[in-house]
N, C-alpha and C positions, 0 to 999 in steps of 0.2 A: 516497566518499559515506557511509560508513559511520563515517567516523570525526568527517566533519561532523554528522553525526545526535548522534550523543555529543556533540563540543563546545558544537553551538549550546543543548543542553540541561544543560549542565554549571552554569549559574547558578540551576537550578532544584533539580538534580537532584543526589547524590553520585556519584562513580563505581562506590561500593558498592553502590549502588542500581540498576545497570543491568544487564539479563540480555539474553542474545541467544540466540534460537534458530534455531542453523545447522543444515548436515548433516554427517557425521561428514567428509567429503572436505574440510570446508571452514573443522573448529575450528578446526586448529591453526593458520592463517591467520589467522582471526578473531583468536584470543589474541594473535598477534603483533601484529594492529593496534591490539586497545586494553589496553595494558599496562596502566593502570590500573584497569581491569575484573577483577575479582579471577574466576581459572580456572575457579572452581565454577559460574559465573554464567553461564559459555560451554556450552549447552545442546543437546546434539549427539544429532537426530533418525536411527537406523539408516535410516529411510526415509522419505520426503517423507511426509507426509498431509493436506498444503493446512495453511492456516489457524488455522479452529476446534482441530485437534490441536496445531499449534503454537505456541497462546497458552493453551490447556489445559495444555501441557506448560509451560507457566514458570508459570499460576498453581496450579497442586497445589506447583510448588519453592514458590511466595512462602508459600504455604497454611500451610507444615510451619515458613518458619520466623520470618514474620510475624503469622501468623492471616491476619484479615480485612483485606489490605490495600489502599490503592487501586492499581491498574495504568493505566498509560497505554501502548497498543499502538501502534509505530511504525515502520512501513515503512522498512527500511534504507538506499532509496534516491530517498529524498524529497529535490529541488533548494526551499530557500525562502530567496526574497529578501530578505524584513521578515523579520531572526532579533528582533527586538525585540518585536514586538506580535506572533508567533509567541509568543515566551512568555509577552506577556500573555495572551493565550487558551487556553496551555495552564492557568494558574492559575485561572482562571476555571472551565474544565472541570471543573478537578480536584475545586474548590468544591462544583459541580452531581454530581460523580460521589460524591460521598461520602456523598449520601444515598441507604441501601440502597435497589436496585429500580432506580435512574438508572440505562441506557444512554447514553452521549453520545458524538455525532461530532461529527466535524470537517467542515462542510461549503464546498468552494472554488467561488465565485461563476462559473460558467461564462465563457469567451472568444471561444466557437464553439462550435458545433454536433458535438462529438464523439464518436466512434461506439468510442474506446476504453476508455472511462469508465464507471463503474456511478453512476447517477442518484439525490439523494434527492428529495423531494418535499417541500416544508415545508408545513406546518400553521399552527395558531394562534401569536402570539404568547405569549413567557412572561414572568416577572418578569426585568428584566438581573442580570446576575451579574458582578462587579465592573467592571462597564459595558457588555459584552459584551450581544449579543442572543441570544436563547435563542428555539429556534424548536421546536415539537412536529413530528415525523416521519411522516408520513403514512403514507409506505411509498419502499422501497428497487427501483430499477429496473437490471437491471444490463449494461450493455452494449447500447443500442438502437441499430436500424438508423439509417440518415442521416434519412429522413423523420420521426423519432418524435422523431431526437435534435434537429432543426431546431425541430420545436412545443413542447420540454423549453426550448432557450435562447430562444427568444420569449415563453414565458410568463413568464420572469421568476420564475416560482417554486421551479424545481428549482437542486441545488448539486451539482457531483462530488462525488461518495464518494473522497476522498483516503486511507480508508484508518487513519487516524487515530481510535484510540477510548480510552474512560475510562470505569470502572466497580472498582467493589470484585472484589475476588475470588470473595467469596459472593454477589454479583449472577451476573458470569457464570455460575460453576459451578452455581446452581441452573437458570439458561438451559438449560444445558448437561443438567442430569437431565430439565428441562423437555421439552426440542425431539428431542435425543437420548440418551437414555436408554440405549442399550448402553454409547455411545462412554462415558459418565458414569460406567457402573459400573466399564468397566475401567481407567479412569484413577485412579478411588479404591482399587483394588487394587493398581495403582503406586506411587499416593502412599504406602500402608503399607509400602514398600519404602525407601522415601527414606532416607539416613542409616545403611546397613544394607548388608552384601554384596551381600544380596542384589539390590539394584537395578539391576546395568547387566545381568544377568542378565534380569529381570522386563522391562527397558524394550527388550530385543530381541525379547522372544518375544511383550508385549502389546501395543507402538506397530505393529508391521503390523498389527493385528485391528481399528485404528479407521478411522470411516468418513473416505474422502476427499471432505470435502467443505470449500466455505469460509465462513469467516464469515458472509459475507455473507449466504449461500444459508441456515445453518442456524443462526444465532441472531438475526442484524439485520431480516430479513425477517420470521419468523413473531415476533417479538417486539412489530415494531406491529399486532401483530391486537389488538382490543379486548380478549377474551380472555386478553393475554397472561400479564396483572399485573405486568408495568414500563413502564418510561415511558424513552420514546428522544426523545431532542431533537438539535437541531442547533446548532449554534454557529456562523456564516459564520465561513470565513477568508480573509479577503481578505489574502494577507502572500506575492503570486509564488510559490504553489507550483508544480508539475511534479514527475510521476515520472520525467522523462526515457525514458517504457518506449515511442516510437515516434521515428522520424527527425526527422519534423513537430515535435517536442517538443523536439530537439536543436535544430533550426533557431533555434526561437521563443527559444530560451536565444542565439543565439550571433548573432543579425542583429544590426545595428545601429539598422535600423529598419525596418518595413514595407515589402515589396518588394524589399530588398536581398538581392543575391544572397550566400552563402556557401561557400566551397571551402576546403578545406583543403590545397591549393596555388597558385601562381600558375595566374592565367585571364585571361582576355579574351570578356567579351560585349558583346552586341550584338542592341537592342530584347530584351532576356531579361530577366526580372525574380523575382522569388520563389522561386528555386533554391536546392538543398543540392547541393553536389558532394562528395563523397571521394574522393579517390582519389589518396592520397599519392604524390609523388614524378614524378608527370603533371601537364602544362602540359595546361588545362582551356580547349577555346574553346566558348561556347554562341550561337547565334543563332535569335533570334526563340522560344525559350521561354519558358515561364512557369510558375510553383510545380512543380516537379517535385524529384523525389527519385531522384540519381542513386549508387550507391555500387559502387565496384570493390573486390574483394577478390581473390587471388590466382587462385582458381579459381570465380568468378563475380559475375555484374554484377547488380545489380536497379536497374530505371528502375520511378517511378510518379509518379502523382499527390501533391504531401504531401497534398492532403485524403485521400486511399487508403491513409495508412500505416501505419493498423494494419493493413491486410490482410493486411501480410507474415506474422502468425500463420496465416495457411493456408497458404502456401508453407510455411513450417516444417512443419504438418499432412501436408503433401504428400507433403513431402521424408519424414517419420518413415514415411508408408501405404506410400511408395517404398522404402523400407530403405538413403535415400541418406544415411545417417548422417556420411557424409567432408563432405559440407558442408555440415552445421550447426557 
């Protein structure tokens, strides 16, 4: 997925031009998937710090040897089915991002009522931009319960937050002195680092001192306060996205069509409909279920609802309070 994310943007974008921020466990892998990604661009955080620190950390690299450039921040493992009109809206963004002050996202037209999603909220209409529609941001919601998330897809107004955003450099980074102000100072005392011994030295002992937080929570959100002095829009993309980051979301990728069941072995049902199975290498019989999420792993089973499936993030939760770390 990671190497789809690079190609399908390869017509827009050079290979020179693309930076990725992994973790140190994970560069040298990284490098080997995208060999034409030139090594310096593979951006390798000592320790996770969400988000906000890890598009901070590629815009101080772009700062040092771009200036003021535009950035388009893109989740490495985004499934999109329209790669075509996908790049027409990333052109268009890029358009609306280039006037200092523009925050823009990407906003994906909801398909259900989902509770793994962070929500935006559209506003007024704006002027189109090379045909696209441009929509003012109300405010960013992030992950609602089932009942909140049910009256978000009936009104018609809200879009997922896929995630996907565009802005100059010196947009964010003033956001960024703007909302928080330590994490700011101590990434400008990195950035004077850049280019220099001293840097991988500097980016161990200052990237754990920034806050863990993400985007979302600490530039996207206090940014549409009236207050803020930018201006965040949205742009629908309607072009089959999915993070693929729940079962329900595998499913939806791999049915053939509504209600069909899906296993990834031979099965046999019966009156069952809207099922995932896993469980390689097992002859799968189901009777009389419906939308459930069933997957076998060596040393354990999870059955659920697919409307339940992000829930499996508290099981994980469980498992880490449990200290049952052997199976995650």
């Amino acid at each position: 997925m990671l190497r789809e994310t690079v190609s399908r943007l390869e017509p827009v974008f050079a290979l020179r031009d693309f930076w990725v921020v992994t973790n140190v466990e994970q560069a040298a892998a990284v490098r080997r998937q995208l060999r034409g990604v030139p090594a310096a661009h593979i951006l390798a955080e000592p320790v996770g710090r969400n988000t906000t620190a890890a598009i901070a950390l590629a815009a101080i690299q772009l700062q040092h040897q771009h200036g003021d450039a535009l950035m388009t921040v893109l989740p490495s493992d985004s499934y999109v089915a329209d790669a075509a009109r996908y790049r027409q809206l990333v052109r268009a963004a890029l358009d609306l991002a280039r006037t200092p002050g523009n925050l823009v996202v990407f906003g994906v037209p909801p398909t259900r009522p989902e509770t793994g999603y962070g929500y935006i909220e559209a506003g007024k209409a704006g002027p189109r931009v090379r045909g696209a529609r441009v929509l003012a941001v109300r405010r960013f919601t992030e992950k609602p319960e089932l009942p909140l998330a049910r009256q978000y897809f009936a009104s018609g107004k809200y879009f997922w937050n896929a995630g996907i955003f565009f802005w100059r450099v010196s947009t964010y980074l003033d956001c960024l002195r703007h909302f928080l102000p330590a994490t700011h100072s101590a990434l400008m005392r990195l950035g004077e680092t850049i280019g220099t011994s001293k840097y991988s030295a500097a980016l161990r002992r200052i990237y754990p001192t920034l806050e863990n937080i993400s985007v979302d929570y600490a530039i996207m959100e206090p940014a549409t306060r009236a207050t803020s002095g930018v201006r965040v829009s949205v742009i629908p993309a309607k072009v089959g996205w999915s993070d693929i980051g729940s079962w329900n979301a595998v499913y939806e990728l791999l049915a053939s069509k509504p209600s069909a069941n899906v296993s990834a072995g031979p099965s046999f049902t019966l009156d069952a409909s809207g099922n995932y199975f896993w469980a390689p290498g097992k002859f799968i019989a189901a009777i009389g279920v419906h939308d459930l999420v069933i997957v076998e792993t060596d040393d354990a089973i999870l059955i659920c609802p697919r409307d339940r499936a992000q829930d499996v993030g508290k099981i994980v939760k469980h498992l880490e309070e449990q200290k049952l770390a052997r199976l995650l």
